[in-house]
C-alpha positions in Angstrom: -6.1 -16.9 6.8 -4.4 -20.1 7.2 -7.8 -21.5 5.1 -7.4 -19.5 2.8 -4.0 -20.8 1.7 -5.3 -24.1 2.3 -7.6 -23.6 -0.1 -5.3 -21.7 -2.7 -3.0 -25.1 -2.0 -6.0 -27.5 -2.9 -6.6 -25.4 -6.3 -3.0 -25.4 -7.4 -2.8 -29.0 -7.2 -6.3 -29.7 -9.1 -5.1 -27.1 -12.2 -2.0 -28.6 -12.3 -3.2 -31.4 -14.7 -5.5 -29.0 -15.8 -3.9 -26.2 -17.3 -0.4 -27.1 -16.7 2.3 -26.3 -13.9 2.7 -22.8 -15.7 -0.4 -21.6 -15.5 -1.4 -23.3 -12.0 0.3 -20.7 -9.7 -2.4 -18.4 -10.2 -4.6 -20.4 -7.9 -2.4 -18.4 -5.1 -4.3 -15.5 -6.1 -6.8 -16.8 -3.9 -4.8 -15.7 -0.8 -5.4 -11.8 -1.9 -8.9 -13.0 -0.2 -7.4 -13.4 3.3 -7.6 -9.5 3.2 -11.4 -9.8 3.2 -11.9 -11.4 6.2 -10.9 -8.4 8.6 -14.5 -6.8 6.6 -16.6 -10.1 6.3 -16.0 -12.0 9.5 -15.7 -8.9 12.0 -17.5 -9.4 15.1 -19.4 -6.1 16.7 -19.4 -6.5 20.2 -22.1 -3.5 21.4 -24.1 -2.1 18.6 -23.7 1.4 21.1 -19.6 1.3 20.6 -18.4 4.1 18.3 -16.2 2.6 15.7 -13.9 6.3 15.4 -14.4 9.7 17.1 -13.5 13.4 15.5 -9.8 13.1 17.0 -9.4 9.5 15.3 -10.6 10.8 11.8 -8.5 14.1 12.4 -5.0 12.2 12.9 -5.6 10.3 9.6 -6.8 13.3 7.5 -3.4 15.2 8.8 -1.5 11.8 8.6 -3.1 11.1 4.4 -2.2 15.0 4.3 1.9 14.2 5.5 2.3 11.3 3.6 1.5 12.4 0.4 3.2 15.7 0.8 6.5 13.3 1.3 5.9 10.9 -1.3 5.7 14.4 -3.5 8.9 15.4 -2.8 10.1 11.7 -2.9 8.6 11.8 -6.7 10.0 14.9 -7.1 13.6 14.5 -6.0 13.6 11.6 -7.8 12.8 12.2 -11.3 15.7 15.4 -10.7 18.0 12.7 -10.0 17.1 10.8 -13.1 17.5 13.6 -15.4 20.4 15.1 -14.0 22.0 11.2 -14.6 20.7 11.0 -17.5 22.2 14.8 -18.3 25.3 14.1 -16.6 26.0 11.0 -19.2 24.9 12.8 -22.4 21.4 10.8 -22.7 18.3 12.7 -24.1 16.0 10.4 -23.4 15.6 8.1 -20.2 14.7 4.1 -19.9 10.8 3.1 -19.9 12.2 0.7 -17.7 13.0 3.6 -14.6 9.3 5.2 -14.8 7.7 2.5 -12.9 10.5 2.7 -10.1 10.3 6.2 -10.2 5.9 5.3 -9.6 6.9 2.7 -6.4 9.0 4.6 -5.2 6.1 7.8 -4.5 3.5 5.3 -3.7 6.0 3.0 -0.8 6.6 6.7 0.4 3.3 7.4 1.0 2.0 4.2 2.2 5.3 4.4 4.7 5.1 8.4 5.5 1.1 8.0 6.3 1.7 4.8 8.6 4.8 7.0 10.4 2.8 10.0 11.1 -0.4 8.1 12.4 2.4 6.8 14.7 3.3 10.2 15.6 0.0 12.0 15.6 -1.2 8.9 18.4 1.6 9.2 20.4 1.3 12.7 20.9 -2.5 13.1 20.7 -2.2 16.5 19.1 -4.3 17.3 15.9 -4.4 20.4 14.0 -7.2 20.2 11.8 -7.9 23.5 9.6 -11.0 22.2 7.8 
């Protein structure tokens, strides 16, 4: 990681004369490749270990399953809200500019309800999977 933004540091300060100080920042797209290195640079100590197990690949189906049944009802309740503002002030039409929160908002709910209930399902080791 930290040679990654090494790297992305190095970049930035060769396109600076480049392509100017407004453009250079996007050498710091370069760290999004730190992400990588969990996949490329993973060691695999026995060849025999199993990676995940029926119960492991359970709790995320149900925990995918719980998060994006809340982020529903978090998209849901929230575009109510904005048209009953929008209703309550006399507006027909609502802002372009509220769609995109309205978008983040579902998709930090299910990013945030999916981590929670892997939480949940570990800690209590139960599974209920009705595939």
């Amino acid at each position: 990681m930290l040679a990654v933004i090494i790297i992305s540091v190095i970049c930035f300060l060769i396109l600076i004369p480049l392509i100017g100080i407004r453009a250079a920042p996007a050498a710091f797209g370069l760290i999004g490749f730190s992400g990588l290195g969990h996949t490329l640079f993973r060691k695999k100590h026995d060849p025999d270990e199993v990676e995940t197990d029926e119960r492991d690949e359970a709790i995320q189906k149900t925990a995918t399953a719980a998060g994006a049944w809340t982020s529903y009802g978090v998209f849901v309740a929230a575009c109510m809200i904005v048209w009953e503002v929008c209703r309550s002030q006399g507006q027909t039409t609502i802002s372009i500019h509220v769609l995109p929160l309205i978008v983040a908002a579902g998709g930090i709910t299910l990013f945030v309800g999916r981590s929670i209930a892997v939480l949940i399902l570990y800690r209590r080791g139960e599974v209920h999977d009705e595939s």
